[in-house]
N, CA, C and O atoms as a GROMACS GRO file, in nm:
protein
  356
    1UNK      N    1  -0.230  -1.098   8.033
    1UNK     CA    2  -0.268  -1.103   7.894
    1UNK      C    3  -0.233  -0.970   7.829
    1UNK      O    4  -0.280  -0.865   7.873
    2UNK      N    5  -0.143  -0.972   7.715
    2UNK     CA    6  -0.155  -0.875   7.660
    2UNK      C    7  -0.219  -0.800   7.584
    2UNK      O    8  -0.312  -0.867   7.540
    3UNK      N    9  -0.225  -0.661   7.529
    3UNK     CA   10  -0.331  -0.608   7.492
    3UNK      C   11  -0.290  -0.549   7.346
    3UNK      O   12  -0.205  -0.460   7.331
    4UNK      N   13  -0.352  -0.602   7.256
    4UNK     CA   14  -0.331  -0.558   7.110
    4UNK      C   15  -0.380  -0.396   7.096
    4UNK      O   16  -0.494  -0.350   7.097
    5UNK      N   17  -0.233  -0.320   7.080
    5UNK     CA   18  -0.255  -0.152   7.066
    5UNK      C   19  -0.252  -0.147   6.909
    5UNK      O   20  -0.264  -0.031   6.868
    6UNK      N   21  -0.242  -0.220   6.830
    6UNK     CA   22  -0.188  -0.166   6.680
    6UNK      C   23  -0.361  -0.149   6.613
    6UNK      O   24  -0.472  -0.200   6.631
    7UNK      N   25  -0.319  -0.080   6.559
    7UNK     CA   26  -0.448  -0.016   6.459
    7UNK      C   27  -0.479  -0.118   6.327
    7UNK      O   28  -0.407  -0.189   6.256
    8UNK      N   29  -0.635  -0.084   6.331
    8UNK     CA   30  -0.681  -0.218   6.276
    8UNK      C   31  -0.632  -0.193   6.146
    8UNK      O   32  -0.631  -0.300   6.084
    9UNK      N   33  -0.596  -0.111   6.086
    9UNK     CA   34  -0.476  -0.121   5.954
    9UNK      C   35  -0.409  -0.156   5.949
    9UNK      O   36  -0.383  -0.196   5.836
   10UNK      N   37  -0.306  -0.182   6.054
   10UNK     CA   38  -0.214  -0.241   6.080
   10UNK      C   39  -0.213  -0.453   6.130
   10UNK      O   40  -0.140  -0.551   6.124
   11UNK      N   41  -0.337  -0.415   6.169
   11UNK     CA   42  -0.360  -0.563   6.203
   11UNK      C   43  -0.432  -0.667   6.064
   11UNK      O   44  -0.429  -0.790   6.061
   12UNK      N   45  -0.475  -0.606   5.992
   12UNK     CA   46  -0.513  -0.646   5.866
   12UNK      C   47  -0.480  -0.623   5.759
   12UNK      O   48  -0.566  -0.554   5.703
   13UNK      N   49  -0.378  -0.650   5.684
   13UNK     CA   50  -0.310  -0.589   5.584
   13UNK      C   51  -0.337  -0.674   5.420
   13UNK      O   52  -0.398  -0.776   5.389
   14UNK      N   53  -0.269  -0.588   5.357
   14UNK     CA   54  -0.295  -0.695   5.216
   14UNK      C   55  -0.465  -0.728   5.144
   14UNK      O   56  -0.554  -0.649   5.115
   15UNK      N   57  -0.458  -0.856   5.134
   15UNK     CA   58  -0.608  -0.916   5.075
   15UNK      C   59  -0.668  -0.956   5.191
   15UNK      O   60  -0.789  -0.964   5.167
   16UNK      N   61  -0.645  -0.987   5.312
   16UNK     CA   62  -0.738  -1.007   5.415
   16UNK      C   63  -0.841  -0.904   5.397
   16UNK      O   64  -0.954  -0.940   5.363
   17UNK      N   65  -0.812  -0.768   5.416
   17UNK     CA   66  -0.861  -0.689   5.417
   17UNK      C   67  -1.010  -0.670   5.296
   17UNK      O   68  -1.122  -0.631   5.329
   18UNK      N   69  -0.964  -0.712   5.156
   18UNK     CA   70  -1.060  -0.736   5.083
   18UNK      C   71  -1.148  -0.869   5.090
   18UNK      O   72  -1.265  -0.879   5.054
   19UNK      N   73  -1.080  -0.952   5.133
   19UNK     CA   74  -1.165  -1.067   5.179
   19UNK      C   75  -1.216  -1.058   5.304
   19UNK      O   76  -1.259  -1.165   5.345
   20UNK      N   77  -1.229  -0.925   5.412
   20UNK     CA   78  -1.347  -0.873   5.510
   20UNK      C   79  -1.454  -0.799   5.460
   20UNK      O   80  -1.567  -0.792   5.508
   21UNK      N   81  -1.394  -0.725   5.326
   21UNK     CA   82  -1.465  -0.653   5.292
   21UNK      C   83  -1.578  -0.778   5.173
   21UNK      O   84  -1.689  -0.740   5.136
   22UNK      N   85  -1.541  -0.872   5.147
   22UNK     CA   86  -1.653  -0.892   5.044
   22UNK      C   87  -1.695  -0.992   5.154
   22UNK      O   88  -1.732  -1.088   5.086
   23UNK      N   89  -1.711  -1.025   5.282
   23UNK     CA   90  -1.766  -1.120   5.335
   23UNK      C   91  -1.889  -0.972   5.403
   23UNK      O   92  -2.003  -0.965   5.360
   24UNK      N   93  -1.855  -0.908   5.470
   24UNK     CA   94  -1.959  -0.797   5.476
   24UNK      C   95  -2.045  -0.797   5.360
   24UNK      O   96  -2.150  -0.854   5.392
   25UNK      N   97  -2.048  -0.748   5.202
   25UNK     CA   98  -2.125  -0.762   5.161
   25UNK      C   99  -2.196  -0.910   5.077
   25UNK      O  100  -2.289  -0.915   4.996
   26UNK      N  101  -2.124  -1.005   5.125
   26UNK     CA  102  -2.217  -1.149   5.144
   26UNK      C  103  -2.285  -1.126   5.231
   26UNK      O  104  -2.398  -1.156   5.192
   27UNK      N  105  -2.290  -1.087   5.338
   27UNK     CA  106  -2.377  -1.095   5.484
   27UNK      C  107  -2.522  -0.996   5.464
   27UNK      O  108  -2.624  -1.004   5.531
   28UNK      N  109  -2.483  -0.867   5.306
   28UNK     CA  110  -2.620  -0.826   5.320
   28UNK      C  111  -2.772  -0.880   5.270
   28UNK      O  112  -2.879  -0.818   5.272
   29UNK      N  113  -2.744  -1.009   5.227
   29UNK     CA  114  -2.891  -1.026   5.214
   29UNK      C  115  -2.936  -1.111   5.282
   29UNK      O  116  -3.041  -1.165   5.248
   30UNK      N  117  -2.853  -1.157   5.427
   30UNK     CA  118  -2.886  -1.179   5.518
   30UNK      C  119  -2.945  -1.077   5.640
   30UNK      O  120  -3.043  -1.107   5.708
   31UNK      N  121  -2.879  -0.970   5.654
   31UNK     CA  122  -2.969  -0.880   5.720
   31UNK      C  123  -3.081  -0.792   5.684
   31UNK      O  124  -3.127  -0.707   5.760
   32UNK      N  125  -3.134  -0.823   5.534
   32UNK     CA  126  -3.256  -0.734   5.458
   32UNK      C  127  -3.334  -0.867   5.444
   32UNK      O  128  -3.384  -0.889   5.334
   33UNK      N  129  -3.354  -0.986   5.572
   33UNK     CA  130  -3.469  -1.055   5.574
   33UNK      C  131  -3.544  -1.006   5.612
   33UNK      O  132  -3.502  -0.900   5.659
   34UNK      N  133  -3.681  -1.021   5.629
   34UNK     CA  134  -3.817  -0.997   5.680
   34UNK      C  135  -3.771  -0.978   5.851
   34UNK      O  136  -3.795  -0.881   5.923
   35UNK      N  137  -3.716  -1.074   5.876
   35UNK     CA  138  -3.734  -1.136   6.091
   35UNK      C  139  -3.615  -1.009   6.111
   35UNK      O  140  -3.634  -0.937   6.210
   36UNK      N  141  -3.526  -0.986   6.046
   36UNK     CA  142  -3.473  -0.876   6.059
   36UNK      C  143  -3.483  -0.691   6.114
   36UNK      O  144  -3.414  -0.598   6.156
   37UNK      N  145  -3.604  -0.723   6.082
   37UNK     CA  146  -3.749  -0.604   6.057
   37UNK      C  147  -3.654  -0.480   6.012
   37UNK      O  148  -3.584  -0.480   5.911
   38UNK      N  149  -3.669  -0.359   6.122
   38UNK     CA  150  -3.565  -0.258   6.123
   38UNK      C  151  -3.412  -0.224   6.133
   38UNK      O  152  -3.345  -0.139   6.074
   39UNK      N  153  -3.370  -0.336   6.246
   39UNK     CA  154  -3.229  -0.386   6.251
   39UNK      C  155  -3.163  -0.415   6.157
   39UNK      O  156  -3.054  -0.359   6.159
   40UNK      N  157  -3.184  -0.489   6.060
   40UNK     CA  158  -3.138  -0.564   5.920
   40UNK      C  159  -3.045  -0.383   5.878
   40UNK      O  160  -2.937  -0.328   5.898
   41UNK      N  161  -3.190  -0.353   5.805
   41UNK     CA  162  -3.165  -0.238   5.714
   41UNK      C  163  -3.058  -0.127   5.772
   41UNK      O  164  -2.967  -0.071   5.711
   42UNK      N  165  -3.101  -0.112   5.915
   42UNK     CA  166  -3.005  -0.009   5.980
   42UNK      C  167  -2.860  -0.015   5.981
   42UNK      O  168  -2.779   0.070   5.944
   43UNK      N  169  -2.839  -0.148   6.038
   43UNK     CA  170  -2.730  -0.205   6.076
   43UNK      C  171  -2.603  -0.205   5.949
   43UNK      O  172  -2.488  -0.167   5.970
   44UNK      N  173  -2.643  -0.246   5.846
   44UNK     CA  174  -2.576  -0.218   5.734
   44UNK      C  175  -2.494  -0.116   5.677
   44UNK      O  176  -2.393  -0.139   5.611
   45UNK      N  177  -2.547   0.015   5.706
   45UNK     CA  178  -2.497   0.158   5.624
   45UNK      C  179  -2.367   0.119   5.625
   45UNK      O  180  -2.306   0.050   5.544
   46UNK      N  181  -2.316   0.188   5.759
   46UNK     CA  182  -2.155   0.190   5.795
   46UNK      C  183  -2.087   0.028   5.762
   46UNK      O  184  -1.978   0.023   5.703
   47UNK      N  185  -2.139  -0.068   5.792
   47UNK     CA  186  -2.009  -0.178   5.691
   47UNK      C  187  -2.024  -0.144   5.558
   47UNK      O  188  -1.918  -0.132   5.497
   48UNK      N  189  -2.125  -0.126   5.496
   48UNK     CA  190  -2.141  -0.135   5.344
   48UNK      C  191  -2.039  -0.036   5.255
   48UNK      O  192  -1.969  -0.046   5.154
   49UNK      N  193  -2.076   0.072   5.361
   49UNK     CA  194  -1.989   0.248   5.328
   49UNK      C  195  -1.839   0.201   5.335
   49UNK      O  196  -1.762   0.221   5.241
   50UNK      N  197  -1.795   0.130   5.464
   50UNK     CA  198  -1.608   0.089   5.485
   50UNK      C  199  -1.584  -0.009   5.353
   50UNK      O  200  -1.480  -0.012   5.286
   51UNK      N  201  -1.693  -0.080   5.333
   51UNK     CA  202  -1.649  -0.190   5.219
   51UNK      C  203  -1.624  -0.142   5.112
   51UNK      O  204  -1.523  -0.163   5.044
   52UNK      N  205  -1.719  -0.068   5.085
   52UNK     CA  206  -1.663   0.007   4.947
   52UNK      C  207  -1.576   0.116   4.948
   52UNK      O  208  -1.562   0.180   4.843
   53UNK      N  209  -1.493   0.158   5.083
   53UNK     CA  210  -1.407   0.231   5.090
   53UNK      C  211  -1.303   0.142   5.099
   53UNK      O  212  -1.208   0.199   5.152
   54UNK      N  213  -1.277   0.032   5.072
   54UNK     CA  214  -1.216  -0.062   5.129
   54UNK      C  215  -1.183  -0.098   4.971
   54UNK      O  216  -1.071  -0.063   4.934
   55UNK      N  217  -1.246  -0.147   4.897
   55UNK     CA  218  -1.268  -0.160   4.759
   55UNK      C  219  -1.145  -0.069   4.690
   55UNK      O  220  -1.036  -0.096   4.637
   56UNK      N  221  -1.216   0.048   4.716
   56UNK     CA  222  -1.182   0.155   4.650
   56UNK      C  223  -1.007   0.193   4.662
   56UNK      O  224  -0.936   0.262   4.590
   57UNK      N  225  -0.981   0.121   4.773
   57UNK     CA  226  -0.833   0.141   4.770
   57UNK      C  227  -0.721   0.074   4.646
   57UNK      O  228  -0.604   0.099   4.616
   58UNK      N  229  -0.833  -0.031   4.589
   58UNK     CA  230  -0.744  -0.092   4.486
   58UNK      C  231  -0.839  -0.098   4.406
   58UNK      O  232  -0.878  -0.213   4.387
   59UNK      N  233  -0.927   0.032   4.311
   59UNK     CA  234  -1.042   0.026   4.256
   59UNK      C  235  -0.996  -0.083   4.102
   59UNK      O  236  -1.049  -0.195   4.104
   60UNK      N  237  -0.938  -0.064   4.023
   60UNK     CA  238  -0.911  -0.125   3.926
   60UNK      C  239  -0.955  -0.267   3.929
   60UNK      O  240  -1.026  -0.317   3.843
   61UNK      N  241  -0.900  -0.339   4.053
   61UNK     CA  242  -0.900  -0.519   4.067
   61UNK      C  243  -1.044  -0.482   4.117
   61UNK      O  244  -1.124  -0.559   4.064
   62UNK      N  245  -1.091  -0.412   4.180
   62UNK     CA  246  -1.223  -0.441   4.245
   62UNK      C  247  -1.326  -0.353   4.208
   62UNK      O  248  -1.406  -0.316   4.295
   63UNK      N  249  -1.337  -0.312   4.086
   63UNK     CA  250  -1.436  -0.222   4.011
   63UNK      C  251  -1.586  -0.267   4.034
   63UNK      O  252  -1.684  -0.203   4.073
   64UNK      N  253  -1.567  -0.447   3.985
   64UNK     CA  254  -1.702  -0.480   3.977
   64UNK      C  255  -1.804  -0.475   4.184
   64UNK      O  256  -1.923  -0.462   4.210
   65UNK      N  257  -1.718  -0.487   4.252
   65UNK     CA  258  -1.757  -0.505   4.385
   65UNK      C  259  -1.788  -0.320   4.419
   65UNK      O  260  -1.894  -0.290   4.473
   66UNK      N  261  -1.721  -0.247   4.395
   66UNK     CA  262  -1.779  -0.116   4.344
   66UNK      C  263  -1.887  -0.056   4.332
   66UNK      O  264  -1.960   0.016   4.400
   67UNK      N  265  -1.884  -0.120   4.187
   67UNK     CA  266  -2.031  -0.102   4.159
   67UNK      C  267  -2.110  -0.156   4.228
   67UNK      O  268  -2.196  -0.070   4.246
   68UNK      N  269  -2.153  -0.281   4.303
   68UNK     CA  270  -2.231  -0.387   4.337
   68UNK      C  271  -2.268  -0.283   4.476
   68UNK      O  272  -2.385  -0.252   4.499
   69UNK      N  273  -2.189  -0.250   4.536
   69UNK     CA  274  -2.188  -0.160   4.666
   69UNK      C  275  -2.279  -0.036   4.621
   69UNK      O  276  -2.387  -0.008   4.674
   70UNK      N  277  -2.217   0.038   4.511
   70UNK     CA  278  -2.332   0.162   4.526
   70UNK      C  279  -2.485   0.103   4.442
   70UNK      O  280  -2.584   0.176   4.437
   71UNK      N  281  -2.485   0.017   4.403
   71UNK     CA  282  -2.608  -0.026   4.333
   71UNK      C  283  -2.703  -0.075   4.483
   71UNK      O  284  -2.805  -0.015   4.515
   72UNK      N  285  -2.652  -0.183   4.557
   72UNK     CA  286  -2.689  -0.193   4.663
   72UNK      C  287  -2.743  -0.077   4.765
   72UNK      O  288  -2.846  -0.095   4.829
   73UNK      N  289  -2.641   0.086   4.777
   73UNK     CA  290  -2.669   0.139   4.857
   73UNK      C  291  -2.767   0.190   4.781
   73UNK      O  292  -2.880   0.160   4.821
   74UNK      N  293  -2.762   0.262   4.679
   74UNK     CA  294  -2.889   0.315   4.572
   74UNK      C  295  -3.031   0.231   4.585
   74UNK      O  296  -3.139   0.283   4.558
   75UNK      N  297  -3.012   0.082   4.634
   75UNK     CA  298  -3.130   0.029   4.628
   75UNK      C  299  -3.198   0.038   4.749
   75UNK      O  300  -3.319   0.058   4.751
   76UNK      N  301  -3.126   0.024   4.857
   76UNK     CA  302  -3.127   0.081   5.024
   76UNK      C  303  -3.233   0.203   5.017
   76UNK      O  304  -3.349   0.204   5.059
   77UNK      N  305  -3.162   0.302   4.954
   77UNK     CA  306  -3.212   0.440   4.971
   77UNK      C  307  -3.302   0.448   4.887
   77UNK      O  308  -3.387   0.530   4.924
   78UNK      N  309  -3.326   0.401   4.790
   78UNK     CA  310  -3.489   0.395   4.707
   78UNK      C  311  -3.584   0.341   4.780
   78UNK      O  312  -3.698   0.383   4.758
   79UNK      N  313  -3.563   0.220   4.899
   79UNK     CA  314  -3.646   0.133   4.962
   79UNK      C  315  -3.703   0.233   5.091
   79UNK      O  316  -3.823   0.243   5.118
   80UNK      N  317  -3.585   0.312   5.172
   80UNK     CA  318  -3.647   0.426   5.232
   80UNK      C  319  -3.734   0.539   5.225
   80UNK      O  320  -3.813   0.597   5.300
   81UNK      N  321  -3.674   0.552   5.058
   81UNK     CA  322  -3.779   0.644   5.017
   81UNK      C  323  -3.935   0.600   5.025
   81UNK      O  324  -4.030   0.668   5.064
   82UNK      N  325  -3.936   0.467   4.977
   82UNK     CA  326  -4.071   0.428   4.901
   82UNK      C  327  -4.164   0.415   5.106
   82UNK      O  328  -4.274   0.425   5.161
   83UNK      N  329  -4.048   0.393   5.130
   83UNK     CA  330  -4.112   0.334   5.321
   83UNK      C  331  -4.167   0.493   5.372
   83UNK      O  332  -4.270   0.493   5.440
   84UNK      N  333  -4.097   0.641   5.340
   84UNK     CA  334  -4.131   0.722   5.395
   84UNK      C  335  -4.247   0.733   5.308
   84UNK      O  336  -4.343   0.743   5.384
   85UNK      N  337  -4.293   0.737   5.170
   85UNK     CA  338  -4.376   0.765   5.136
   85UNK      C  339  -4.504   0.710   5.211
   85UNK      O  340  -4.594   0.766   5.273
   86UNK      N  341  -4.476   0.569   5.178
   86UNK     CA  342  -4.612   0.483   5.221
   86UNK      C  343  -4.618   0.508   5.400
   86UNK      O  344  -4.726   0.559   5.430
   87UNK      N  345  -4.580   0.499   5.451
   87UNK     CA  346  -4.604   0.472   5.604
   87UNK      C  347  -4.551   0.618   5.664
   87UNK      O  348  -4.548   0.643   5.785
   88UNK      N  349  -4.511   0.701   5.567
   88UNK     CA  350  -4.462   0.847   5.674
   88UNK      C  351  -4.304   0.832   5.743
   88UNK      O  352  -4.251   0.934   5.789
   89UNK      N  353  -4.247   0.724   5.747
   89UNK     CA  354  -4.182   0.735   5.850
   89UNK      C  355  -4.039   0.795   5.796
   89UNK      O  356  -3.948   0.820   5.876
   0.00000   0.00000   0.00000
């Protein structure tokens, strides 16, 4: 069996690439369920961060997904805040 050496830039090119990136952020309000608990929230940063770096390569066509990403991460990090307040952690 052979073994795929090419770099995942290379293996995903074009609009695939934006159509990985907006299926990642479909998938986040599936991992900020409740049964999720800590995992959900954690798990997210780094796809969310590539997606919108991902975005950003063709910001013009994908402005609005952009925004949606840092509004999302902005809401992330307000929700941590409010968690360290109340519970310390």
């Amino acid at each position: 069996m052979a073994i795929n050496t090419e770099l995942p830039c290379t293996v995903f090119e074009g609009e695939s690439i934006f159509e990985l990136s907006i299926k990642i952020c479909q998938s986040m309000k599936y991992q900020l369920q409740d049964e999720m608990k800590l995992y959900g929230p954690a798990s997210i940063l780094f796809p969310l961060r590539t997606a919108r770096e991902t975005f950003e390569l063709d910001a013009v066509q994908h402005r609005e997904q952009i925004i949606w990403c840092q509004g999302f991460s902005d809401q992330q990090i307000g929700r941590a805040s409010c968690r360290e307040r109340v519970y310390g952690e």
